[in-house]
C-alpha positions as a LaTeX table, in Angstrom:
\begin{tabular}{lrrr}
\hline
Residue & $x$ (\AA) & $y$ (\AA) & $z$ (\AA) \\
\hline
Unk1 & $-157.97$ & 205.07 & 46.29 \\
Unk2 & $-154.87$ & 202.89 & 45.00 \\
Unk3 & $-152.38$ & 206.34 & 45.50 \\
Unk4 & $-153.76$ & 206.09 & 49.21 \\
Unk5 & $-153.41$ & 202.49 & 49.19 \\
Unk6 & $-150.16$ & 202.40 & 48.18 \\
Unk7 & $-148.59$ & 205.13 & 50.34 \\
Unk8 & $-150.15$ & 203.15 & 53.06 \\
Unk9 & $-148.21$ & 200.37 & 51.86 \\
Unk10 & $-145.20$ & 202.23 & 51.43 \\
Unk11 & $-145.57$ & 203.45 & 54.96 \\
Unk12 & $-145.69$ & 199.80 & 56.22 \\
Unk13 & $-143.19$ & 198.41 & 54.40 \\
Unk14 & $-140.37$ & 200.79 & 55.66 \\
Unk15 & $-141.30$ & 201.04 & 59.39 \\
Unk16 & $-141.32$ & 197.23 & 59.16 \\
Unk17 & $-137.94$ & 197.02 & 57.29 \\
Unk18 & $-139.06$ & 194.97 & 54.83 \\
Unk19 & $-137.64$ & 196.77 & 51.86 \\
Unk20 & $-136.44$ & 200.10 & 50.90 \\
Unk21 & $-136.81$ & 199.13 & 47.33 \\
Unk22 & $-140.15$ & 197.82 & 47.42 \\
Unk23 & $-141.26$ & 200.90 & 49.95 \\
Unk24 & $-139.74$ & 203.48 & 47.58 \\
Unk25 & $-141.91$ & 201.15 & 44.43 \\
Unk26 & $-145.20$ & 201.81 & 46.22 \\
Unk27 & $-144.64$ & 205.01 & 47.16 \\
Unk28 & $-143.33$ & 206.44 & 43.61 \\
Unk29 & $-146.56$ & 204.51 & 42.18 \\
Unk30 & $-148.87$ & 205.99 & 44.61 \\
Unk31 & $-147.80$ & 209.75 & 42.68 \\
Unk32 & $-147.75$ & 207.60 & 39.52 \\
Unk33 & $-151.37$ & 206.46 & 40.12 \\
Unk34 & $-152.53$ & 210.51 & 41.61 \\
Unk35 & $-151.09$ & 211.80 & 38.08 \\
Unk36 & $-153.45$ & 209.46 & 36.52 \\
Unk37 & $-156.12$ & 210.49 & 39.00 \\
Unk38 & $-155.89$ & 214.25 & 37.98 \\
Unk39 & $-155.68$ & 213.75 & 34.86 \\
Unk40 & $-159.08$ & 211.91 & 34.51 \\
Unk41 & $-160.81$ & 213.84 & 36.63 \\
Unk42 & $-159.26$ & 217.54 & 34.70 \\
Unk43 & $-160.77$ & 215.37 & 31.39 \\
Unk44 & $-164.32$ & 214.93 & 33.08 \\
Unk45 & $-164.38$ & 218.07 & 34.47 \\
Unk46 & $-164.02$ & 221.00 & 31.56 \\
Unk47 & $-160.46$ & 220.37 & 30.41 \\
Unk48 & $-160.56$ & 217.40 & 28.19 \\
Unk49 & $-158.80$ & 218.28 & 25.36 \\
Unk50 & $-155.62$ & 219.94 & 27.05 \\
Unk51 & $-156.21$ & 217.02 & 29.70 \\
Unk52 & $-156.44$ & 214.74 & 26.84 \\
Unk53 & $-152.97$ & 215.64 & 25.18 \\
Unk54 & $-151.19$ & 213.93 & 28.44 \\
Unk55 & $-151.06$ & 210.12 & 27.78 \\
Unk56 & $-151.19$ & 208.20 & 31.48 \\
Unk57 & $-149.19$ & 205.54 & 30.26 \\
Unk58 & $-146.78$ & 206.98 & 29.37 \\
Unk59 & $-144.52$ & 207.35 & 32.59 \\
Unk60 & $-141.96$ & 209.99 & 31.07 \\
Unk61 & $-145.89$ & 212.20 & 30.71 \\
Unk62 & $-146.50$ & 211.47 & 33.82 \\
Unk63 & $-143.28$ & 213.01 & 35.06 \\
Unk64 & $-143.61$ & 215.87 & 33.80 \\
Unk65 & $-147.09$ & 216.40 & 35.37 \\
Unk66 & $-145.30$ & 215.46 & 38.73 \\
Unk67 & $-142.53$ & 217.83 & 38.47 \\
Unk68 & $-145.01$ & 220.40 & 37.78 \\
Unk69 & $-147.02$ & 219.76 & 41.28 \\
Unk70 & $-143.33$ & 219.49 & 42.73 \\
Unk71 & $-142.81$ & 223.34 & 41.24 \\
Unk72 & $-146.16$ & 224.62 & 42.73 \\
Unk73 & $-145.85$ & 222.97 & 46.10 \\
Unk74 & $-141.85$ & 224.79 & 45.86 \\
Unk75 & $-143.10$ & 227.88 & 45.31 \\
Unk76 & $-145.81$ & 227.64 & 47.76 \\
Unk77 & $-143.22$ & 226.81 & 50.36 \\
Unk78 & $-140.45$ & 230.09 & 49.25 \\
Unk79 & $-144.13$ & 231.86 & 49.66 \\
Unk80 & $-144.49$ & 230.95 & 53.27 \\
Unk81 & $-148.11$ & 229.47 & 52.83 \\
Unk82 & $-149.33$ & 226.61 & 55.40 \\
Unk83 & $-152.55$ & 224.53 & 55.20 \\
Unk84 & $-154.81$ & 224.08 & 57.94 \\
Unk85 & $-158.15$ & 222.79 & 58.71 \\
Unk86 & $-160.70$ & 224.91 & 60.00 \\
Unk87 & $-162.87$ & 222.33 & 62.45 \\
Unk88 & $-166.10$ & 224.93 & 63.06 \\
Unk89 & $-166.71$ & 224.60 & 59.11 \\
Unk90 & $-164.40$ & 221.72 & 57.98 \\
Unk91 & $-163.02$ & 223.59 & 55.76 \\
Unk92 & $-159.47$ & 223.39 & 54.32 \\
Unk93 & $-157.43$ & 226.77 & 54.08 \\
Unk94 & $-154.13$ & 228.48 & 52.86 \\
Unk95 & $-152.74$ & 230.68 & 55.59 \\
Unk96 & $-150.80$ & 233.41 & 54.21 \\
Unk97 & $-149.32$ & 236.95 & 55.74 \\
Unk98 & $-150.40$ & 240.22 & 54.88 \\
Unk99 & $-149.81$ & 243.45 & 56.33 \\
Unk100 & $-147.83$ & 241.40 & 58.97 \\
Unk101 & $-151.11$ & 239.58 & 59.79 \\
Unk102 & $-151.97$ & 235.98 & 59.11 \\
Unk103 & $-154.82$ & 235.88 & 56.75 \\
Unk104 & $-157.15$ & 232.47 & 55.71 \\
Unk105 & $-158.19$ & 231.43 & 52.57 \\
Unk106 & $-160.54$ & 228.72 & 51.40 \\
Unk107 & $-157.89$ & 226.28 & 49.86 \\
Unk108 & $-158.36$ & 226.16 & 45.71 \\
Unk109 & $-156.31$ & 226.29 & 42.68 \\
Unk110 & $-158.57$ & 229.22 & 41.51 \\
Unk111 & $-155.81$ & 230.88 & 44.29 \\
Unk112 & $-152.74$ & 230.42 & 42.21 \\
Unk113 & $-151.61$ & 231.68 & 38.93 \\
Unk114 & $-148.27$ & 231.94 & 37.02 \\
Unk115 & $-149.57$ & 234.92 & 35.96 \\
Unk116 & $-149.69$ & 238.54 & 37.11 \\
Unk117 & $-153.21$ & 238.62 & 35.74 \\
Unk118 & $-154.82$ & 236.14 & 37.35 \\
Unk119 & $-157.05$ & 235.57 & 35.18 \\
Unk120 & $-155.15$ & 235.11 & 31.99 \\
Unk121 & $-155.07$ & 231.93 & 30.85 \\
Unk122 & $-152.20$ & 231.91 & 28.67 \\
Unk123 & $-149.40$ & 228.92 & 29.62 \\
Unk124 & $-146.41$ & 231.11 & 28.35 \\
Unk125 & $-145.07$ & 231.50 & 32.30 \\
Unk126 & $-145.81$ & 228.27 & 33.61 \\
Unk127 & $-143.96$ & 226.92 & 30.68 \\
Unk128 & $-141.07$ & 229.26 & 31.45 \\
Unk129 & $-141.29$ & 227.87 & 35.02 \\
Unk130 & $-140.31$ & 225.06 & 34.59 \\
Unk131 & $-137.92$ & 225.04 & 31.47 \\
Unk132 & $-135.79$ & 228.11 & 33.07 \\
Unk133 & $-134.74$ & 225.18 & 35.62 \\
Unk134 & $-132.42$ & 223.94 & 32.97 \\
Unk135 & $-129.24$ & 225.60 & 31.41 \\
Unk136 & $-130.76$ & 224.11 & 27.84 \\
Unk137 & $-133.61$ & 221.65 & 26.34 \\
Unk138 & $-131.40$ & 218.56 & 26.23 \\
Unk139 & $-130.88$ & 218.78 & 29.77 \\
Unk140 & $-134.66$ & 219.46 & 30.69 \\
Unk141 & $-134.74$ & 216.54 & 28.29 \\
Unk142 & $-132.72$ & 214.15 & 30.06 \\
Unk143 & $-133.54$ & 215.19 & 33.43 \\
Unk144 & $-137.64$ & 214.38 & 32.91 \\
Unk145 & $-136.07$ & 210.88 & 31.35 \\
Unk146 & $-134.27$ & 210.09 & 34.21 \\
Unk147 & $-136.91$ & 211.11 & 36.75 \\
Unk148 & $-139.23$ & 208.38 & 34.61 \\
Unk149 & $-137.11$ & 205.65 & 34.58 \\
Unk150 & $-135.55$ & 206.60 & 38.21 \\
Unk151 & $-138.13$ & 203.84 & 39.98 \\
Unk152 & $-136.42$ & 201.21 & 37.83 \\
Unk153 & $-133.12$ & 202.00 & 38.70 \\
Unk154 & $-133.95$ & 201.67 & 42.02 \\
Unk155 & $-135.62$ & 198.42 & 41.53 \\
Unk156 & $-133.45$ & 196.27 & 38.95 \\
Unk157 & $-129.70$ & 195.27 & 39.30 \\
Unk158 & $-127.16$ & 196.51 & 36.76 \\
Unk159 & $-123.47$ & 194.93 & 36.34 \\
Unk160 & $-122.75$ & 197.14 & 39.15 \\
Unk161 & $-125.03$ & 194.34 & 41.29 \\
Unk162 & $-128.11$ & 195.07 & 43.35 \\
Unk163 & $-129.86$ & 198.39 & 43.54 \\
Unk164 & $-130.39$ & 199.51 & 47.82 \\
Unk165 & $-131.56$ & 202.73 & 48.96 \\
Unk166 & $-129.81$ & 204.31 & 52.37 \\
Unk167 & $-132.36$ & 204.94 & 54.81 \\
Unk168 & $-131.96$ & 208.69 & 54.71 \\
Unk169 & $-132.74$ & 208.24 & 50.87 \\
Unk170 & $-135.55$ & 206.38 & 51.22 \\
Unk171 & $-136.84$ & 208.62 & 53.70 \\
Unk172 & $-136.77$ & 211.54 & 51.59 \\
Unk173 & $-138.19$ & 209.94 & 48.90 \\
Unk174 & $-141.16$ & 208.45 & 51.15 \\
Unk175 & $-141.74$ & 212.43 & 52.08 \\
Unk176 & $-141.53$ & 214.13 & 48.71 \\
Unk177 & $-144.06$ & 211.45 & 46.89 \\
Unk178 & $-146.46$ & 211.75 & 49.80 \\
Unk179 & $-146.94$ & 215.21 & 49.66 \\
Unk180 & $-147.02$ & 214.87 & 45.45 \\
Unk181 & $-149.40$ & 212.32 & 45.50 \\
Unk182 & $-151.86$ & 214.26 & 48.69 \\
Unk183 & $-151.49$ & 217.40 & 46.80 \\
Unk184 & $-152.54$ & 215.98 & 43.19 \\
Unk185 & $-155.28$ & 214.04 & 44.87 \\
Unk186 & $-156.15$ & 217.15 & 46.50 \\
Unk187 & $-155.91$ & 219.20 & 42.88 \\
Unk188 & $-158.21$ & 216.37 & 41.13 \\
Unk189 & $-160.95$ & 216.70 & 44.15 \\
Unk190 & $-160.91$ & 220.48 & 43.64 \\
Unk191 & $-161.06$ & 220.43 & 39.52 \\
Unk192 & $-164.67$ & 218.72 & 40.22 \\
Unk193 & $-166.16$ & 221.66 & 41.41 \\
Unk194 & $-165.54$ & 223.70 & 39.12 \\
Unk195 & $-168.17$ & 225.51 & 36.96 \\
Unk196 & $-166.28$ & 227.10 & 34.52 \\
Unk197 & $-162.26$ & 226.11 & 33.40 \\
Unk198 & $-160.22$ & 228.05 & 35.63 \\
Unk199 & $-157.35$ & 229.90 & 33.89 \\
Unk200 & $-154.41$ & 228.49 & 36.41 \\
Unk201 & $-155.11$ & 224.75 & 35.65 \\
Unk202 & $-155.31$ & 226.25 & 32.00 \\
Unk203 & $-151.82$ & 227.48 & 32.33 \\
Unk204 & $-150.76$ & 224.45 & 34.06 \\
Unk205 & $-152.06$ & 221.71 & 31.62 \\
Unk206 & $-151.03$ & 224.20 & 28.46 \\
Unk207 & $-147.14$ & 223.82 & 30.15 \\
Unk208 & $-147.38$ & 220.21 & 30.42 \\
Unk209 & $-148.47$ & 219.89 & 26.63 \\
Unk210 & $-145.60$ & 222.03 & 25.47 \\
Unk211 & $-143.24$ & 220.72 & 27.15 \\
Unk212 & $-144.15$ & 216.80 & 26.39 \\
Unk213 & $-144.06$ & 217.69 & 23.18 \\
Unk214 & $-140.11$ & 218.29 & 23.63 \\
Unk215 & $-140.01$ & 215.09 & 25.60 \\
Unk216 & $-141.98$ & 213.28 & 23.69 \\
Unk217 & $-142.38$ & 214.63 & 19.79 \\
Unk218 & $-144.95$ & 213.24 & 17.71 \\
Unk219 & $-143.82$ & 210.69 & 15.35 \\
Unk220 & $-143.15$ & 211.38 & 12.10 \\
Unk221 & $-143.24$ & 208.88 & 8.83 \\
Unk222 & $-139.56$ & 208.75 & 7.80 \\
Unk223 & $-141.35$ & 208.46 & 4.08 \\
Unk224 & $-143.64$ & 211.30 & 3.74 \\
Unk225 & $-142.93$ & 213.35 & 6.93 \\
Unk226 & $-146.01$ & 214.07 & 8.26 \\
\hline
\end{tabular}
């Protein structure tokens, strides 16, 4: 309810022209707040300790759980799939073509895998997903760093002065974190039905776990090493 709230807000705020800043603020805490969302309910729901490896407050975590939905929702587009609602059952389905025919499916992450096997749980591809996006693991590093600590440089002034977004930025922003935070409030909504763990979101929280654990390495004692 408070990632809804806030991309109402965000809404609000820019037709208004109140502030880009603030409007870009709610809206890039409205995905902050659906990571959070997903995360509880994968922890509740079957998954609790791969969900449980992903600390909410940490916001460099939670970027990498957002850049993940922002790699499925990608790949989903390159695929050609649409979602539409089917009013004589309510239902909510993934239109895809086959056979040059448009075919409907009931709408669930039990419909994607990283896998060829669809049913292998294994989080070997998904990790490879998203880490052959970077030419090494200092940039993949430094790029989940900077998309954590990106709604602060839009917010706070440096010695260069005060921090403004063009309207065209804020614009795309206020378009790529609504459809992050719909689709992970979406995900979270669907993870409660399930009856048994489903090997994508396997794969999926198995990625995130590797790969914050690049970002973010356990500590070590500098005295005994462990």
């Amino acid at each position: 309810m408070n990632a809804r709230n806030h991309l109402v807000r965000a809404q609000r705020i820019a037709d208004a022209e109140i502030s880009r800043t603030i409007a870009y603020f709610c809206v890039t805490h409205a995905t902050e707040e659906a990571v959070a969302c997903v995360i509880a309910a994968a922890k509740e729901n079957g998954y609790k300790s791969l969900a449980g490896r992903v600390n909410i407050r940490d916001r460099a975590q939670k970027a990498v759980v957002a850049s993940y939905a922002q790699i499925i929702a990608d790949h989903a587009e390159e695929l050609g799939l649409s979602v539409a609602l089917n009013p004589a059952t309510d239902d909510v389905l993934v239109k895809a073509r086959s056979d040059e025919k448009e075919v409907g499916y009931p709408l669930g992450l039990r419909l994607f895998s990283f896998n060829e096997d669809g049913q292998n749980p294994s989080s070997d591809a998904a990790h490879d997903a998203f880490v052959s996006r970077f030419p090494d693991v200092e940039t993949m590093v430094d790029y989940v760093q900077k998309r954590a600590s990106f709604r602060d440089n839009a917010l706070y002034a440096r010695d260069g002065g005060a921090p403004d977004l063009s309207p065209e930025q804020l614009n795309i922003g206020l378009r790529e974190h609504t459809l992050l935070t719909l689709s992970l409030i979406w995900a979270a909504m669907d993870v409660t039905t399930h009856k048994e763990p489903e090997p994508f979101v396997v794969q999926i929280l198995g990625a995130i776990s590797a790969v914050i654990d690049v970002v973010r390495p356990p500590k070590v004692c500098k005295h005994c090493g462990k």
